[in-house]
C-alpha atoms as one frame of an Amber mdcrd trajectory, in Angstrom:
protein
-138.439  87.333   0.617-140.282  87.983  -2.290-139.441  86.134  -5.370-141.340
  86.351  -7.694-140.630  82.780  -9.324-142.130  81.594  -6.118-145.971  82.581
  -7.754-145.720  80.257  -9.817-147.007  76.511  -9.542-144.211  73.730  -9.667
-141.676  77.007  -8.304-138.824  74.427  -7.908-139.080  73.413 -11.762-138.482
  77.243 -12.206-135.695  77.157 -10.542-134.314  74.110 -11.764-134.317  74.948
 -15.593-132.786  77.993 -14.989-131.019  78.861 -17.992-126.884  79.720 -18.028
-124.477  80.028 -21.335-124.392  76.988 -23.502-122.131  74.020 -23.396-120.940
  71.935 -25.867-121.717  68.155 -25.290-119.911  64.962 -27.020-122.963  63.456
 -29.173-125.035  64.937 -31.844-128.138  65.322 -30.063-126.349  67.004 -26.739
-125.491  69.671 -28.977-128.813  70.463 -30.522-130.015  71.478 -26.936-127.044
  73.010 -26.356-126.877  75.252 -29.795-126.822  78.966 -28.999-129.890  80.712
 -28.271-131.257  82.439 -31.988-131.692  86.348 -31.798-135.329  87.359 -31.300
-137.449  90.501 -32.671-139.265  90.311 -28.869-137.443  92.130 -26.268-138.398
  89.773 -23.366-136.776  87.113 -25.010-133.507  88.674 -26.101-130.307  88.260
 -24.570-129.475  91.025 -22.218-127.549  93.684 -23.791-125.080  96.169 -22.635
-122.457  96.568 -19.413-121.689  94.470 -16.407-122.348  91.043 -18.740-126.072
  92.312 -19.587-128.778  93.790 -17.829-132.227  93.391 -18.430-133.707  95.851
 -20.993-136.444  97.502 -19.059-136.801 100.636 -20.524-137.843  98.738 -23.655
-140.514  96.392 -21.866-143.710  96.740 -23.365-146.781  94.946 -21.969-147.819
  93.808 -25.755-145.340  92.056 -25.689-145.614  90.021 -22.757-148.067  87.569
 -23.839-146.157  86.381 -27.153-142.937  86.597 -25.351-144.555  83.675 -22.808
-146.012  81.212 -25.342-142.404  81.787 -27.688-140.968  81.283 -24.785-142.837
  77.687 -23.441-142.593  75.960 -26.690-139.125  76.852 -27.141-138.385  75.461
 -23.495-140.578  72.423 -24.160-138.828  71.882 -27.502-135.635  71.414 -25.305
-137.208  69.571 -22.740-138.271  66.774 -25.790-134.780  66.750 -27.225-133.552
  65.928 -23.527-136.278  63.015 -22.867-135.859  61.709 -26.477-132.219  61.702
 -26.612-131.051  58.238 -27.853-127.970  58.048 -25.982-127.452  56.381 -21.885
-129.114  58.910 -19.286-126.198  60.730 -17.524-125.642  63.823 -15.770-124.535
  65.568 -18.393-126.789  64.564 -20.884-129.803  64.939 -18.858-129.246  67.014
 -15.371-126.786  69.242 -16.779-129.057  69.683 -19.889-132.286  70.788 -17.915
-129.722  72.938 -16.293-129.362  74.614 -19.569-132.372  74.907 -20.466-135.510
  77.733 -20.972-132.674  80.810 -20.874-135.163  83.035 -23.182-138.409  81.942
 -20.592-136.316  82.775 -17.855-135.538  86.408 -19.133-139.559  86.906 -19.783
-139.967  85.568 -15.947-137.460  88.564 -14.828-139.978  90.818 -16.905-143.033
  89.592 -15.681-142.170  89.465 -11.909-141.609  93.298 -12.410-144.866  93.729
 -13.971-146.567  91.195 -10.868-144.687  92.876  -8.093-143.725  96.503  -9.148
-145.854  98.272 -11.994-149.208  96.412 -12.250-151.802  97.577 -13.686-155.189
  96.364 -14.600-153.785  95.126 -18.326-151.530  93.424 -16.418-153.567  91.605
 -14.737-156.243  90.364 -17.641-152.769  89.029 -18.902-151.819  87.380 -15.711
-155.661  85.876 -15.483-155.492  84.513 -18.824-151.558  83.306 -18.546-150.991
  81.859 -14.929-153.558  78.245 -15.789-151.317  78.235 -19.125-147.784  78.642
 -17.595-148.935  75.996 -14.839-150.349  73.834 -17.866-146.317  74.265 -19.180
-144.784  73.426 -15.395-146.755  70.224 -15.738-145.966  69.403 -18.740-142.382
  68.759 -17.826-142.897  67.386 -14.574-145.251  64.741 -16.170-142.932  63.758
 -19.186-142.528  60.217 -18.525-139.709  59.713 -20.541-137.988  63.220 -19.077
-138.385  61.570 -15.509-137.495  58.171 -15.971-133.959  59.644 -17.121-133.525
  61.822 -14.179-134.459  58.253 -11.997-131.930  56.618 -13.814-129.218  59.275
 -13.255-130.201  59.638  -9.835-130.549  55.618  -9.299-127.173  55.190 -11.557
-123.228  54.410 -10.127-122.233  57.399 -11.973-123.893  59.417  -8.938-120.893
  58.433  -6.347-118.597  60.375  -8.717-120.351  63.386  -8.932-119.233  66.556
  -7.070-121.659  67.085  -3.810-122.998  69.908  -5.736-124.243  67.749  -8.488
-125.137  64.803  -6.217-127.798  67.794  -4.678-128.653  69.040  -7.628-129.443
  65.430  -9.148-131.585  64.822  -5.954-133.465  68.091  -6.154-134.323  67.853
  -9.226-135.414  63.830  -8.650-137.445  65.169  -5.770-139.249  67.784  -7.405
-140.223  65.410  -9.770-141.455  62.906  -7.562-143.322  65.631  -5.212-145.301
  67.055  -8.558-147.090  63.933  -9.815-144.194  62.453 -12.284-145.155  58.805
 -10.302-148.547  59.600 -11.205-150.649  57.589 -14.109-153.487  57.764 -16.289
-156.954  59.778 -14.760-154.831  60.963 -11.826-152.120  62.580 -13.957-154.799
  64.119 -15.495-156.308  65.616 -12.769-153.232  66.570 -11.050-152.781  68.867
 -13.881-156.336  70.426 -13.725-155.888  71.048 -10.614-152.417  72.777 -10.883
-154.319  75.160 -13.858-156.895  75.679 -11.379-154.985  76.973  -8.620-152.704
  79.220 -10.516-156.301  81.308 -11.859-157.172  81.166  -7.820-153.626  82.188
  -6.779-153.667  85.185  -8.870-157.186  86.146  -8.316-156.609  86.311  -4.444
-153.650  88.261  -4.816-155.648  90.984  -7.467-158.203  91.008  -4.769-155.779
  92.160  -2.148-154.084  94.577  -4.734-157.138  96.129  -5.499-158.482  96.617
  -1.870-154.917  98.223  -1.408-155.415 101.006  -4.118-159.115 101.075  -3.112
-159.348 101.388   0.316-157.833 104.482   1.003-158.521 106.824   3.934-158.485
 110.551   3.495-158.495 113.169   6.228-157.809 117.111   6.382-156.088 119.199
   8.813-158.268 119.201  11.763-157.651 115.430  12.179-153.765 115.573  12.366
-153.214 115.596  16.005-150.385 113.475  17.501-149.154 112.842  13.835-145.110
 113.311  13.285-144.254 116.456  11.065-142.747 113.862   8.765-145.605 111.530
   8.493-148.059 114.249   7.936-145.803 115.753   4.997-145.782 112.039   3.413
-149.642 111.995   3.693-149.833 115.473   1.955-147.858 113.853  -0.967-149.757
 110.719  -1.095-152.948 112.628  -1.714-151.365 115.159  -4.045-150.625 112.051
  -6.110-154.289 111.062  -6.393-155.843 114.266  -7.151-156.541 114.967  -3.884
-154.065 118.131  -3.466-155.139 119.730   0.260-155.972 116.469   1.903-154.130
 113.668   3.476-153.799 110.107   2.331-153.808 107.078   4.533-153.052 104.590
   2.127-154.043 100.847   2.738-150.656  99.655   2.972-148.782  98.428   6.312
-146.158 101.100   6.137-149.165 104.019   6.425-151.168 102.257   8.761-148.723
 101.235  11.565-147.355 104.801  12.019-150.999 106.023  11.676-152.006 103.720
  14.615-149.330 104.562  16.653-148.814 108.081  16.595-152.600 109.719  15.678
-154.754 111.164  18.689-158.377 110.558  16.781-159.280 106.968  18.053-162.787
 106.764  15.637-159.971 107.239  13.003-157.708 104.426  14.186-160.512 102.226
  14.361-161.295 102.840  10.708-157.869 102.782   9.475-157.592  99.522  11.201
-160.696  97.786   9.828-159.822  99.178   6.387-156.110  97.003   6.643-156.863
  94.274   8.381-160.804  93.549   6.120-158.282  93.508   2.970-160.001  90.683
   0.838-163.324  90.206   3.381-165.554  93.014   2.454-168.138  90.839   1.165
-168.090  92.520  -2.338-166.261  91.208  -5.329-163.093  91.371  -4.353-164.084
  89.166  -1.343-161.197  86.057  -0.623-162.912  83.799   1.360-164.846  81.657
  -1.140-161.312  81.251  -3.268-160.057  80.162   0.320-161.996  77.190   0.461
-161.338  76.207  -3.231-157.489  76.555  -2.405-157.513  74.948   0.306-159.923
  71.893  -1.710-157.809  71.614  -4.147-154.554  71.485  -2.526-155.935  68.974
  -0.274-157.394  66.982  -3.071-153.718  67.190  -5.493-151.848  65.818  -2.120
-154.459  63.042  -1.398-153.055  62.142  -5.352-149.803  61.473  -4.386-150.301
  59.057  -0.944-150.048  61.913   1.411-152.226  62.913   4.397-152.273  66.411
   4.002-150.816  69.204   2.363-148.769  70.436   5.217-147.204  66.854   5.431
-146.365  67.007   1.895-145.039  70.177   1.921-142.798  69.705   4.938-141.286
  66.530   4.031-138.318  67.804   2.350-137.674  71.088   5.155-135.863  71.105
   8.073-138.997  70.730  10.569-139.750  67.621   7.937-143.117  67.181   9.965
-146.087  69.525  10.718-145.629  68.230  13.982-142.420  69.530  14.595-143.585
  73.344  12.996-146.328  73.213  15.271-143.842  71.807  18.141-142.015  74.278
  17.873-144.672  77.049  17.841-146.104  75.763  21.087-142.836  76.135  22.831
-142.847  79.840  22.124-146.932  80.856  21.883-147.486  80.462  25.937-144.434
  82.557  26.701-145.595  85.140  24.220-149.438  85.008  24.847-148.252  85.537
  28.618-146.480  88.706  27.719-149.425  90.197  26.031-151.400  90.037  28.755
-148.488  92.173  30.844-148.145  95.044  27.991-152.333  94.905  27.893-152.119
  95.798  31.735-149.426  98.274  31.003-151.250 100.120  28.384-154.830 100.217
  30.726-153.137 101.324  33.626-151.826 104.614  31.001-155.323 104.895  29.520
-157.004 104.946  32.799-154.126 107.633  35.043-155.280 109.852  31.414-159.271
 109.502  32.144-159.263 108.162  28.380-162.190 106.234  29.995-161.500 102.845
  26.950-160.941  99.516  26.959-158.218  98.906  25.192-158.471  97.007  21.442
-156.863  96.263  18.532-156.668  99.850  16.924-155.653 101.059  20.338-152.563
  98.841  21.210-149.877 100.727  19.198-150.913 104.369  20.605-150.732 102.925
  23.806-147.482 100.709  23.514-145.412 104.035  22.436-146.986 105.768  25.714
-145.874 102.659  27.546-142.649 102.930  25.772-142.285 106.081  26.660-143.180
 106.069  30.190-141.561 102.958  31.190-137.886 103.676  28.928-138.642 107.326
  28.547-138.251 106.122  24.606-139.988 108.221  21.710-140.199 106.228  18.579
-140.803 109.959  16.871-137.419 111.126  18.231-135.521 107.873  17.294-137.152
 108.116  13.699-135.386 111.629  13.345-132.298 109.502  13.063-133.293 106.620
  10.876-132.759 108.256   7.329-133.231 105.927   4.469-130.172 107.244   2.456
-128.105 106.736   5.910-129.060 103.076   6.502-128.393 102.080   3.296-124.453
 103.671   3.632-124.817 101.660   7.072-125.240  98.411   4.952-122.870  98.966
   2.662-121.084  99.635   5.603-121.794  95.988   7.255-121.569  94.656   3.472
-117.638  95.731   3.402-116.959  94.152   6.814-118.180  91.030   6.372-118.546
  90.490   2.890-115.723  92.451   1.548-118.031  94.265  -0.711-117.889  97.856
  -2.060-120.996  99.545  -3.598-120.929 101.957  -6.640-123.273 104.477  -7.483
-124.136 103.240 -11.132-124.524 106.893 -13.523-128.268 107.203 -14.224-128.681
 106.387 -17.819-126.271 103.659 -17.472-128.249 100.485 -16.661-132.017 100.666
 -18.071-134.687 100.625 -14.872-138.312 100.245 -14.831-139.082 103.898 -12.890
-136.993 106.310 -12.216-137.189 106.146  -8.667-135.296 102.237  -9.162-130.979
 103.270  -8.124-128.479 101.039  -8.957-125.051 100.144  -7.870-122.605  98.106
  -8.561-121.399  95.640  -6.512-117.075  94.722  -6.651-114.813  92.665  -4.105
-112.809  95.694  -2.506-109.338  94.238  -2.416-108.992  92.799  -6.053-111.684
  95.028  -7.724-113.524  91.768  -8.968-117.293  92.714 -10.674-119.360  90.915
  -8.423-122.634  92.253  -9.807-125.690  95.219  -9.435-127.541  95.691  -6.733
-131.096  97.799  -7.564-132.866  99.156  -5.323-136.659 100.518  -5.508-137.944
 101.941  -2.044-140.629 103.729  -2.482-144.312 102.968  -2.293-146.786 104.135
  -5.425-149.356 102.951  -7.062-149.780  99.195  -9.208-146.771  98.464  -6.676
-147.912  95.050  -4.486-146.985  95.991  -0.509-144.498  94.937   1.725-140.854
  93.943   1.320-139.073  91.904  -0.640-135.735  90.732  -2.445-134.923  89.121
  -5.944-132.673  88.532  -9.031-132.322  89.327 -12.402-129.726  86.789 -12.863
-128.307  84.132 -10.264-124.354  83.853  -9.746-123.874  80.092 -11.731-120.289
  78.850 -13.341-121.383  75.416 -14.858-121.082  77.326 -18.518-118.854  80.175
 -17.355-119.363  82.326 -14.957-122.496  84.510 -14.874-122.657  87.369 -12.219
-125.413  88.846  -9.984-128.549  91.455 -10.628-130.116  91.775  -7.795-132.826
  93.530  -5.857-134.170  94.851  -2.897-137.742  96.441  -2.977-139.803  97.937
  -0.458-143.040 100.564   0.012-141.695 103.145   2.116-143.809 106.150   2.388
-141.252 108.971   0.473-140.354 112.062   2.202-141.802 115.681   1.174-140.209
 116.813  -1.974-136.553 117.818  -0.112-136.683 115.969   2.610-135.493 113.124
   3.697-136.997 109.919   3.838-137.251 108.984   7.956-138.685 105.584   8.655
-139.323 103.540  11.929-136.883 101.482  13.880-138.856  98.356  12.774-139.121
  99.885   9.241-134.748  99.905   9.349-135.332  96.050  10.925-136.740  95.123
   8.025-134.533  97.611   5.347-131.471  95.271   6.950-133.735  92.244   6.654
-134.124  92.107   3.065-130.584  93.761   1.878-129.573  89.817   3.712-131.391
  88.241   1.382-129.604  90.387  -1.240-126.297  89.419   0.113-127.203  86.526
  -0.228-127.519  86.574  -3.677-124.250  88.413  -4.250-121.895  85.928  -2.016
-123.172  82.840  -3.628-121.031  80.559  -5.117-122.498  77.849  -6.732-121.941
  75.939 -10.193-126.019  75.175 -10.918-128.655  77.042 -11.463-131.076  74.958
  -8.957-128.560  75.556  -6.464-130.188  78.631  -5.634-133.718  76.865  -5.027
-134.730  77.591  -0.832-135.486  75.612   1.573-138.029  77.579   3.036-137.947
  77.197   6.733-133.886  78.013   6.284-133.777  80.835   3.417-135.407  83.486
   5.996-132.365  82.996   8.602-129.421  84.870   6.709-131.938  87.573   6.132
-132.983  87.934   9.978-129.418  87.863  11.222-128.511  90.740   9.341-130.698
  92.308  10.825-128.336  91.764  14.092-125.619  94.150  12.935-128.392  97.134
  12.612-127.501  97.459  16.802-123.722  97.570  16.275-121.597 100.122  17.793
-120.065 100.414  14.507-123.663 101.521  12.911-124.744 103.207  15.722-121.972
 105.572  16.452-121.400 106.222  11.924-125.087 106.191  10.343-127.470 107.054
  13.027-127.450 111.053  12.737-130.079 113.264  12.748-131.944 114.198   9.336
-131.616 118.304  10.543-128.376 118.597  12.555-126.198 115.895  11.388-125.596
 114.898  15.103-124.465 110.965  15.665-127.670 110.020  17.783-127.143 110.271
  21.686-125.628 107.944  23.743-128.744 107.952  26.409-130.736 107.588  23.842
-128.886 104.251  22.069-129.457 102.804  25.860-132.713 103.522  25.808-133.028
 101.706  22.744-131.306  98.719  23.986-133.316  98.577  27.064-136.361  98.930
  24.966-135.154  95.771  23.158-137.343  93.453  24.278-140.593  95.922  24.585
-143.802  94.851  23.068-142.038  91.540  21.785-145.804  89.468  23.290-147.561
  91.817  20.328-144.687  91.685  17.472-144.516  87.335  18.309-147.757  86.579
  18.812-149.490  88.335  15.805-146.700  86.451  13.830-147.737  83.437  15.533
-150.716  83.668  15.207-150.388  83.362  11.035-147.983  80.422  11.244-150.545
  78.330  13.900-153.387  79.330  11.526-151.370  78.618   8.430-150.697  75.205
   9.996-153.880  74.418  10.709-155.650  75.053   7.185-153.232  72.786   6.141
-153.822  69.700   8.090-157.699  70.023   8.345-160.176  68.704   5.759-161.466
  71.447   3.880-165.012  70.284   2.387-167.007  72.486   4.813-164.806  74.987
   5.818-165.935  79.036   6.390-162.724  80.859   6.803-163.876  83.260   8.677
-165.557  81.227  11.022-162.725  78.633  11.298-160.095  81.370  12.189-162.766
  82.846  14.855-162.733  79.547  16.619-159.289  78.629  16.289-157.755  81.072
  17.434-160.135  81.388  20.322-159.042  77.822  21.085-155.689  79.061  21.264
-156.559  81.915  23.860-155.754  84.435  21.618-155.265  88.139  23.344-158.893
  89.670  21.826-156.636  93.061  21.884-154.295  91.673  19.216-154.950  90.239
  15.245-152.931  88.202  13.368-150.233  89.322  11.480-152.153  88.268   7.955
-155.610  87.667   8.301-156.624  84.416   6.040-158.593  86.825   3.662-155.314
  88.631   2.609-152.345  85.894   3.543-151.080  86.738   0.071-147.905  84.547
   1.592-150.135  80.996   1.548-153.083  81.841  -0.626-151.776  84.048  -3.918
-148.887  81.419  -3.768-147.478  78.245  -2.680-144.240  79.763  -1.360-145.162
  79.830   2.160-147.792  77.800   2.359-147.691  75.393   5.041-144.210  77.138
   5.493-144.785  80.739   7.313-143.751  78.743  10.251-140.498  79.023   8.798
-139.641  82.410   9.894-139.762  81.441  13.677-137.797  78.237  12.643-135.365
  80.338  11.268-135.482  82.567  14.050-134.017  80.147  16.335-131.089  79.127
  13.994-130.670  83.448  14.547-130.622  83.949  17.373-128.611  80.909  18.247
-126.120  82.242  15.498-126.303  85.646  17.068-124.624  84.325  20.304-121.913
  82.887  18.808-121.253  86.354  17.187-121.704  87.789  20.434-119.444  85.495
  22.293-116.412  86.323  19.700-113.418  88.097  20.521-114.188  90.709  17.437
-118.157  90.808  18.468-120.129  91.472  15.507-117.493  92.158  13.324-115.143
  89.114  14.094-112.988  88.311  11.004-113.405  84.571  11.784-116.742  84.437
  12.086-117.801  86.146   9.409-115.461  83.591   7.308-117.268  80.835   8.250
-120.654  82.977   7.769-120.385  83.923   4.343-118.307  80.080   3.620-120.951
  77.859   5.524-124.608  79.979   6.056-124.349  82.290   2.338-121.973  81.597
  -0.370-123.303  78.044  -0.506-127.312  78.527  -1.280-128.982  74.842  -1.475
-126.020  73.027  -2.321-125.588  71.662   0.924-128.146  70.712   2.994-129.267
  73.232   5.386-128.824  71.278   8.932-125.471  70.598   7.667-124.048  73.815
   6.772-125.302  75.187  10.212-123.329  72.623  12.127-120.597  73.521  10.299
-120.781  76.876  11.233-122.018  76.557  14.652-120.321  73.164  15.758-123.461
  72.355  16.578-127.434  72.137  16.199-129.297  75.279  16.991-130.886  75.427
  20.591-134.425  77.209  21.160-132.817  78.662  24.170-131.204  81.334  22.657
-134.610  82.493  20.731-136.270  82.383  24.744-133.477  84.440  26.001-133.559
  87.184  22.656-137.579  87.700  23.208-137.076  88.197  27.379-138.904  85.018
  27.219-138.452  82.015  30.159-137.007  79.216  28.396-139.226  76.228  28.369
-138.416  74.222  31.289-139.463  77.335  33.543-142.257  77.860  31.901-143.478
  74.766  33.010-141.816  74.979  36.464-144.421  78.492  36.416
C-alpha cells in the first residue's frame, strides 16, 4: 500500500496527531487546544465542505497554494503541540494523549492535498515545492518528537496508575505514541538531538530526490515503435500503445511507456527479442543511467545517514531498529524466514529455466535464455505444458467486471453495498477519478466513499496503491471513511474495454483489501490506524484469495465481446496453472527483501550499490536469468521513503499469516464465503487496525500462530524439513 503519509520522516507522528472533531475538556487550558478550528481563506486548510460529512475540495486545489497552506498549517499544529506540553495541570490521558489526538486537523487536510499532488498529478512545480518543503516538514516532525516537556508528559501518562484503567484501545494508543517518541530521538540530549534532526532534514531532500529521479526516468524513458514491430502483440495491447503515443504527440506510433504495467505485457507477448531487450534495460536501469537523474550516489548517503541517526539512539543497525517494534522483532528472524523459502524458490527457477530452453531450442530460436526472454518463454511454457493462453484469459478480465466482482466479495463478507456517486457530486482531482459510496446493506448505514483512479497518465507515480482522505475515528464523534484505490492500468482504445492480466486482477483485489480495510475499521483514535508493517500487507493479500471463487468465477469472468461466463476447461486450466512460474514471481520478490535486509545491517562508509548488489546476490546464487523485483537504483519502497525500509520483508511475512488464513477458509463448511469466518475476519484481522497487537488478533482468529507450512504448500513448494531431507 501506498500511503502517502508514509513519505514522510517521523510517519508514525503523522499518524498519531491525526486530527478528529473537537472535545471539550474540564480546565481552562484543555479547552484552548480544544477550541474549534477558525475558518481559513486557504482551501487546503478549510474544513471539508459538502455531502457524506465533507469531502475534500479538489476541484479547488491550487498548487499556489500549497506552500502557505504547509507553513499555516505547522505553526498552527506546533501552537497546539506548546499548549499541550505547557499545560499547568497533572499529565493524563486526556489532557495529553487524547489532546495530541486532537491535534493538526487543518495540516492533516493539506497532507490529503499534497499526497495527491506526490502520488497522482505531479508535475515539475510540484516538485521544486516538494524539494524546498520535505527538510522543512521533517524540521516540524522533529520538533514535536524532541519537545522535552511534550515527552516527559506522554512518559508520565504512560508510566502513571491511571494507565490500568484505560480501555485497551487507549492503553495502545498511549504506548504507540510513547514508542514513537522514544524510537525518534525524544531520549536524546544536547549535540546529538541536534544532529538527529539534521539528519532527519537531510534525508527527507534525499527521499524525495530519489523518488523525482525515478519519476522522471518513467516519463523519460519511453520506447516508441511503428507497425512493422507489432508481432505477437494482443489486439488490445497494441490499441493501448496507439493511445499512449497519441497522448504524447506521437499520433501513428506506439508507446511503450516505462512503467511495469507496459513492460510486463510487452515482454511477454512481443516476437522482436532486440526490442525486449531494450524495453527491459529501459525498466529495470530506472535511476542508474549515469546521468543526473542517477540514484546510486543518494544510495550511499541514505543508507549513511540512516546508519549514523540509529548509531544515535544505542542501536546496531537500522534494520534492528526498525524491526524492534514488528512482528519478526529481529532482522534475524526477516532474514530467517526468507531463507526458509529462497532455496525452495531458487530451485524452481532452475526447473522453469529448463522448461523454457527446451521450447526455445524444439523452435531453432538458437538463444540462451535471459532476463528479457523469461516472460515470452514462460507463456509458451504455459501454454504448452497447461495448454493456458494468458491472451485468451485476459479477454475475460475486464476492469469494469472485476470491480462489480469486488463489490461482489465486499457484500458477502463485509456486508457492504457500493453506489455509483452522480458525477458532479463529490469534487475529484481528474475526471477519470469515480466515486461511490459505500453503506451497510441491511440498515442503510453511510459507511463512507470509496474513489477510485485506474488509469495510468502522465505526472502519475507507477504502481498500485491504497489511501484515505479521512480515517473512520469516534473519540469526538464519529467521522466516516474517504478512501482510495489507485492504480496505472494501461486504458483501453476509446470504446473499449479496459482488459488487464490475471496478475494485473491479483493485484486490482490486492489493493481494494487494503481499502476494506479502511472502510470496516472500527476504532476510537486516530493512531489506531498506524501499521505495523510486516502485518498491514496480509488483509490485502488474502483478498486476493476470493479472486478464484466459484462465486467470481462463474458471475464476473465474461468475455469483453460475447458476454460469455468464461469456460469451465478453461477455469481448470487456470487452477492447474496455479502454481506456474511461482520460482520467477518469489524469487524476484525475494530477491528485494534479502537485498533490502542486507543494506540495512551492513556499514555503509564504502559502499557502491551497484557493486554491492552484484556480489550479493551472486552470493546468494541468484538465477542470472532473473532480476530483482526493484533494483536498489529505483526501490522507491526503501529509498524515496522509510515505509518499507528494512520492512519489504514484510510482504512474505505476511504471506504466511495468508496463506495460513486461507486454509482455514478453505477448510470451512461455507468455503470462501463462510458466514462464520468472515465474522471473525472482519471482527479480529480488519475492523480492529493497530489497536490490538497484531500476533494477538491473529490467534484470535486462527486459534493459533501462523505455520510456514501452509505458504510451502500454496507456492508447490516442499516444506522445509524435506527440503533438507533433499
Amino acid at each position: 500500500m501506498g500511503k502517502f503519509k508514509a513519505s514522510m520522516t517521523a510517519a508514525a507522528v503523522v499518524l498519531g496527531l491525526s486530527a478528529c472533531s473537537s472535545q471539550t475538556d474540564t480546565d481552562a487550558m484543555d479547552n484552548k487546544v480544544a477550541a474549534e478550528q477558525p475558518q481559513f481563506d486557504n482551501v487546503l486548510l478549510q474544513q471539508y465542505q459538502g455531502p457524506y460529512g465533507g469531502v475534500p475540495a479538489f476541484d479547488k486545489m491550487q498548487l499556489e497554494d500549497l506552500k502557505p497552506a504547509l507553513e499555516k498549517g505547522m505553526a498552527m499544529n506546533l501552537a497546539e503541540i506548546e499548549q499541550i506540553a505547557n499545560n499547568p495541570n497533572p499529565p493524563t490521558f486526556e489532557n495529553t494523549i487524547a489532546a495530541m489526538e486532537r491535534a493538526g486537523k487543518p495540516l492533516e487536510r493539506v497532507f490529503t492535498y499534497w499526497g495527491i499532488w506526490r502520488s497522482n498529478k505531479s508535475s515539475p512545480e510540484f516538485r521544486e515545492i516538494q524539494t524546498e518543503m520535505s527538510p522543512k516538514i521533517s524540521a516540524f516532525f522533529t520538533k514535536i518528537t524532541q519537545n522535552a516537556k511534550l515527552f516527559e508528559r506522554v512518559k508520565e501518562v504512560y508510566e502513571s496508575d491511571e494507565l490500568d484503567n484505560l480501555t485497551e484501545e487507549e492503553q495502545r494508543v498511549t504506548w504507540l505514541t510513547y514508542n514513537n517518541f522514544a524510537r525518534n530521538g525524544a531520549t536524546l540530549d544536547g549535540e546529538k538531538k541536534e544532529r538527529y534532526a539534521q539528519i532527519n532534514q537531510e534525508l527527507a531532500k534525499l527521499h524525495t530526490q530519489f523518488s523525482n529521479n525515478i519519476l522522471a526516468d518513467e516519463e523519460g524513458y519511453v520506447t516508441y515503435i511503428d507497425e512493422n514491430e507489432l508481432s505477437g502483440l494482443p489486439e488490445s495491447f497494441v490499441k493501448a500503445a496507439a493511445a499512449a503515443a497519441k497522448t504524447r504527440g506521437r499520433d501513428g506510433e506506439y508507446a511503450i511507456t516505462n512503467t511495469r504495467s507496459s513492460m510486463d505485457p510487452f515482454l511477454t507477448y512481443s516476437d522482436e527479442r532486440e526490442l525486449r531487450e531494450k524495453v527491459w534495460r529501459t525498466y529495470y536501469n530506472r535511476g542508474d543511467n549515469n546521468d543526473a537523474q542517477d540514484n546510486n550516489e543518494i544510495i550511499k548517503q541514505i543508507l549513511t545517514l540512516r546508519d549514523e541517526r540509529v548509531e544515535l539512539l544505542g542501536y546496531d543497525n537500522y534494520a534492528s531498529w526498525r524491526l524492534e517494534d514488528r512482528m519478526a522483532k529481529t532482522p534475524e528472524n526477516a532474514m530467517d524466514l526468507m531463507m526458509k523459502v529462497w532455496p525452495a524458490a531458487t530451485a524452481r527457477v532452475e526447473e522453469e529455466v529448463a522448461d523454457m530452453q527446451a521450447i526455445a531450442d524444439e523452435q531453432g530460436d538458437d538463444i540462451t535464455i535471459k532476463p528479457w526472454d523469461y516472460r515470452y518463454y514462460a507463456e509458451k511454457v504455459r501454454k504448452a505444458k497447461y495448454d493456458l493462453d494468458s491472451n485468451e484469459v485476459k479477454q475475460y478480465l475486464q476492469l469494469g467486471k472485476l470491480r462489480e466482482a469486488m463489490f461482489y466479495v465486499a457484500g458477502r463478507l463485509f456486508n457492504f453495498e457500493f453506489t455509483p456517486i452522480e458525477e458532479g457530486t463529490v469534487p475529484v482531482f481528474n475526471p477519470e477519478v469515480k466515486v461511490w459510496e459505500v453503506t451497510d446493506k441491511t440498515s442503510g448505514e453511510h459507511i463512507g466513499l470509496w474513489y477510485l483512479d485506474p488509469f495510468a497518465r502522465k505526472g502519475k507515480r507507477s504502481g498500485a496503491w491504497a489511501t484515505t482522505y479521512r480515517d473512520y475515528i469516534t473519540f469526538d464523534g464519529e467521522q466516516t471513511v474517504l478512501a482510495s484505490n489507485n492504480s496505472n492500468f494501461v486504458q483501453g482504445a476509446e470504446g473499449e474495454p479496459t482488459l488487464i492480466s490475471w496478475d494485473d486482477a491479483e493485484t486490482y483485489f490486492h489493493e481494494f483489501g487494503h481499502a476494506l480495510h479502511f472502510l470496516s475499521a472500527d476504532v476510537a483514535y486516530p493512531t489506531s490506524h498506524s501499521g505495523v508493517r510486516d502485518y498491514t500487507e496480509f488483509q490485502s493479500q488474502l483478498l486476493e484469495r476470493w479472486l478464484t471463487t466459484d462465486e467470481v468465477i462463474d458471475n464476473y469472468l465474461v468475455h469483453y465481446k460475447t458476454g460469455e461466463p468464461i469456460p469451465d476447461d478453461l477455469v481448470a486450466k487456470i487452477k492447474r496453472a496455479s502454481t506456474f512460474n511461482e520460482g520467477f514471481k518469489t524469487t524476484e520478490y525475494m530477491a528485494s527483501a534479502i537485498m533490502d535486509l542486507k543494506y540495512h545491517t551492513m556499514d555503509p562508509e564504502n559502499i557502491d550499490p551497484d557493486k554491492f548488489e552484484k556480489e550479493q546476490l551472486e552470493k546468494l546464487g541468484m538465477p542470472e536469468e532473473v532480476v530483482m523485483r526493484h533494483r536498489s537504483p529505483h526501490f522507491g519502497h526503501i529509498f524515496s521513503s522509510e515505509g518499507y525500509a528494512a520492512a519489504y520483508y514484510g510482504y512474505m511475512w505476511a504471506e504466511v499469516l495468508t496463506a495460513d488464513a486461507a486454509e482455514a477458509f478453505a477448510e470451512a463448511p461455507g468455503g470462501f464465503y463462510d458466514e462464520e469466518m468472515a465474522d471473525k475476519l472482519v471482527k479480529y484481522l480488519f475492523s480492529v487496525r493497530n489497536a490490538m497487537d497484531p500476533a494477538e488478533a491473529y490467534r484470535k482468529f486462527r486459534g493459533r500462530d501462523a505455520k510456514v507450512d501452509a505458504l510451502m504448500r500454496d507456492r508447490g513448494f516442499p516444506l522445509p524439513d524435506e527440503q533438507e531431507k533433499n
